[in-house]
N, C-alpha and C positions, 0 to 999 in steps of 0.2 A: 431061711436064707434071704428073703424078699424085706423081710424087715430089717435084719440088719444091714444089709444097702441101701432101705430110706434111713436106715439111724445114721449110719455113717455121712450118706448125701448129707443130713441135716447138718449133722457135727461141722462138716465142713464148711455150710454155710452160715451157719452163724457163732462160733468157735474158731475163733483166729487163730490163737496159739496153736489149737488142732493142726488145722489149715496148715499155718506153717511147719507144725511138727511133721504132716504127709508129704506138703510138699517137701521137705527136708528129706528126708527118705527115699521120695522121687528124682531131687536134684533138683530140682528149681523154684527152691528157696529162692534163690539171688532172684530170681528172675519175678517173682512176685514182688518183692520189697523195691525194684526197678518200677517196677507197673504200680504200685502204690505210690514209690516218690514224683512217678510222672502225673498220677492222681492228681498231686500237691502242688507238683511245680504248672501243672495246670490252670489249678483253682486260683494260683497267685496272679497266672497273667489275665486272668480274668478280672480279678480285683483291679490289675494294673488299667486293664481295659474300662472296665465301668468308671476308674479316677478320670482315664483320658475322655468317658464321656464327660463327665461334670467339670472337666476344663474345658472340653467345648459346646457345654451350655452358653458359660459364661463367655467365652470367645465368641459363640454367636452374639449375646448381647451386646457386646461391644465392635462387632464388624454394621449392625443398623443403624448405626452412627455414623457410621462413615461415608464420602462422597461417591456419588456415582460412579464417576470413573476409576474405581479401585476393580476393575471387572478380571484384574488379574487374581490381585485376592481371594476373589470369587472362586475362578477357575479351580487353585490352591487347594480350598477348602472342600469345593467337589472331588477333587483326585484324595485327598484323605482320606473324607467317607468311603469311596469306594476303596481304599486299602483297606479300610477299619471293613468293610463290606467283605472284602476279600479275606481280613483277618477270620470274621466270625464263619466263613462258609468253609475254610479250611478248620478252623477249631470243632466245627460240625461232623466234619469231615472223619478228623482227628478221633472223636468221640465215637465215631460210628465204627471206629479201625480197635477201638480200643473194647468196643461192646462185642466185634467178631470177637477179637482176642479171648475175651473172656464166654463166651460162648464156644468157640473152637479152643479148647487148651490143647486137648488130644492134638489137635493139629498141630498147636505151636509145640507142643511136646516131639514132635516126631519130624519138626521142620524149624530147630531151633535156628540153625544159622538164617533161615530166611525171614524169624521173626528180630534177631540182631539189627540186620539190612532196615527193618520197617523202623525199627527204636533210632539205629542210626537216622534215617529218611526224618522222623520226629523230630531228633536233638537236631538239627541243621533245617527244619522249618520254624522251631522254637527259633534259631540264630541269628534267621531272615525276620520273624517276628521280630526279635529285638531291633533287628538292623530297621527296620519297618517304623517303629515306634522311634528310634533316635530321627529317623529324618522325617518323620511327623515335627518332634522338637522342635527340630534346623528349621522346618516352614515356620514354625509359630515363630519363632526368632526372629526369619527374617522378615515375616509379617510384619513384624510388631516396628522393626525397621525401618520398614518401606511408611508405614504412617507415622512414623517420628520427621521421615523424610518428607514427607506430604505436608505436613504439620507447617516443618521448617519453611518448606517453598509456598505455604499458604500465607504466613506473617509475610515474607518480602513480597510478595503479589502484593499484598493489603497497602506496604508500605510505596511501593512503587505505583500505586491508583495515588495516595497520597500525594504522593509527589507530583501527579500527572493531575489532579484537580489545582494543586498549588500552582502550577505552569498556566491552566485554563485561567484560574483566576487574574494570574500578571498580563496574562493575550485578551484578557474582555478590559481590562482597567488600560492597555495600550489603546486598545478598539475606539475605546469609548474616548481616549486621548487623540487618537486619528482624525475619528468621526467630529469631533469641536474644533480639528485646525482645517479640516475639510470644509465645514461649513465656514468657517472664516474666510479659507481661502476663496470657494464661490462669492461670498460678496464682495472681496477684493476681484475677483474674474468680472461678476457684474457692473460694477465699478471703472474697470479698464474696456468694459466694452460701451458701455455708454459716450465712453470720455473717446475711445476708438470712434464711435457714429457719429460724435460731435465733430473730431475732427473729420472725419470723411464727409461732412455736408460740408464744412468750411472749407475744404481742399477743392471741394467741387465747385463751390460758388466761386472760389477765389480762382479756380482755372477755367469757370465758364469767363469769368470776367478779362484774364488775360487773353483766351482767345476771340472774346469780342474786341478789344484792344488792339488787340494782333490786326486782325480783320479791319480796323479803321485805317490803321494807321501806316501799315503797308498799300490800300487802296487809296489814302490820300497820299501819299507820297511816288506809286506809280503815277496817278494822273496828272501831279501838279511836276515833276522833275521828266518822268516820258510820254506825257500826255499820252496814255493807255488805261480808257472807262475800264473796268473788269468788276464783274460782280464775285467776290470771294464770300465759303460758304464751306461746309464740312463733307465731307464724304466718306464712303466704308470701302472697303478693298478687301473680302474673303473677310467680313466681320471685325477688322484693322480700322480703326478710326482716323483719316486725316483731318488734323484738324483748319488745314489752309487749301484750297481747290479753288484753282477760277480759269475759265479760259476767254480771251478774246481776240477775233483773226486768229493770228498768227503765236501769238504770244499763249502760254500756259504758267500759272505759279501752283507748286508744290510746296507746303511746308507745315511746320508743327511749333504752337506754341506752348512755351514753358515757363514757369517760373525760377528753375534752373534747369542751366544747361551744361550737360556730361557727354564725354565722348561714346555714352553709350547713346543717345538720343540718336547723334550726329549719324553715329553707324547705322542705325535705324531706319532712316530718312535716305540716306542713298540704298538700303536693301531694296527700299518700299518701290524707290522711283525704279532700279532695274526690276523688280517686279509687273508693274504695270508695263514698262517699256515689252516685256516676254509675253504678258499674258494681256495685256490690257492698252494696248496703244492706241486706240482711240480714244483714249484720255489724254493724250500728248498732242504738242503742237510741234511747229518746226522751230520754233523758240521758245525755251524752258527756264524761268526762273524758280531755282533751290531757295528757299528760304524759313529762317527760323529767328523766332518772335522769343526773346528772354529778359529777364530781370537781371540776371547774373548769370556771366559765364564765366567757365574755369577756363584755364590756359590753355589745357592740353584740348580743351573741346573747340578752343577758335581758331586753334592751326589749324587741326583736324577740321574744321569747316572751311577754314582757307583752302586748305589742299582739295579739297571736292568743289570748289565753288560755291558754296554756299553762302549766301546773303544773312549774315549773324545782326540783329537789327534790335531796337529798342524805342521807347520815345524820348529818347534823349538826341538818338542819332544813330550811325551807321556802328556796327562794331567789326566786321568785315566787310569789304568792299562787294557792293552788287555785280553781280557779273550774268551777261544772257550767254543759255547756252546751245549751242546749235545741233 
């Protein structure tokens, strides 16, 4: 009896037709040739698995290529592996459900419907598998995308430096056209100030001169027409330069020479005199002659010195009337 249960055991194990011929008598036939197809439809997604390795050999070799900041890429290709991680640990999984199976028959024999539920549980992790491996795909796709897209916005970078060295080049060739009228124009500046300092000694000489002039020629003409000595001579007022000061007795002259004279002088010379009259009256006498020494005056400046009293005077002669003021 012992022998023929290891012959039998044997038959079954290595005698398919057997196999099938028992399980056929038992009823689960079908149920075998299901657990054989899933054997197959197995082995295939495995095949399919090892191809998606050897496409992401080659997909690695071509992401060390790429720029650093593709760190999304990256990320992408981490969440893959670990699906493909997640694929083989449930394929494990799988293998390990399928080695009960076949170790437990008697069980699935006596618990068919519960071994259905697990086939089903299978076919609908096979489905997620697929589903799994398509949007693997969709990433490589849109990988492949996203660096076509990189690519594109690398060439207009490239071309937009280009443009922006061609811009530098027009700004250093203006630079350098600035810098030549720059220096030109200094030596025109050095040029106008020279010729400035030339005329500023000559203005000086020429109004030290008028007011030495001034100084004679109003002290000769007090003493020969009102016989009144006076020594005239300059003086400052709060850092204000007069150029006509003299007093004697009773008499005082105030005034400013010029080589021309404008109703701004004229204004001037009466500010100065109420000035000292406020702040400085011991410069004044009880008789005050205004007067002002010119080359030329304008119209509106010899009313305007008519109407203040002012002595408008020259070496020619009088050009307003001298008047004392009390």
């Amino acid at each position: 009896m012992q022998e023929l249960k290891e012959k039998f055991l044997e038959l079954l194990d290595k005698d398919k037709e057997f196999r099938y011929t028992v399980a056929g008598y038992l009823g689960i036939t079908e149920i075998l040739r299901r657990l054989d197809y899933l054997e197959e439809t197995q082995r295939k997604i495995l095949e399919e698995i090892k191809a998606l390795r050897e496409n992401q050999e080659k997909l690695w070799v071509n992401q060390n290529r790429m720029l650093e900041n593709q760190n999304k890429l990256w990320e992408n290709q981490s969440k893959m592996w670990e699906e493909i991680k997640n694929l083989r640990e449930n394929q494990e999984k799988l293998w390990e459900e399928i080695r009960a199976l076949r170790e437990n028959q008697e069980k699935l024999w006596e618990n068919q419907n519960k071994m259905w539920e697990e086939i089903r549980a299978i076919r609908e992790d096979q489905r997620k598998i697929w589903e799994e491996i398509k949007a693997i795909r969709e990433d490589q796709r849109r990988m492949w995308e996203e660096i076509r897209v990189l690519r594109e916005d690398q060439n207009k970078m490239w071309e937009e430096i280009k443009k922006l060295w061609e811009e530098v080049r027009e700004i250093r060739l203006e630079m350098r056209i600035m810098r030549a009228e720059q220096e030109r124009m200094m030596v025109t500046i050095e040029k106008l100030s020279k010729e400035q300092e030339q005329m500023r000694i000559t203005l000086e000489r020429l109004t030290l001169s008028v007011e030495e002039e001034a100084r004679d020629v109003i002290r000769y003409r007090l003493k020969n027409e009102l016989g009144i000595e006076i020594s005239l001579d300059r003086i400052f007022i709060d850092d204000k330069e007069v150029n006509i000061y003299g007093v004697s007795d009773e008499v005082c002259v105030i005034g400013e020479a010029t080589v021309r004279l404008g109703t701004g002088l004229v204004e001037e010379l009466e500010r100065l005199i109420d000035k000292i009259r406020k702040e400085k009256p011991e410069l004044l006498r009880p008789k005050l002659i205004k007067v002002i020494y010119t080359d030329y005056s304008a119209p509106k400046a010899i009313e305007l010195a008519s109407n203040y009293n002012i002595w408008v005077l020259n070496w020619k002669g009088d050009i307003t009337s001298r008047k004392v003021v009390q």
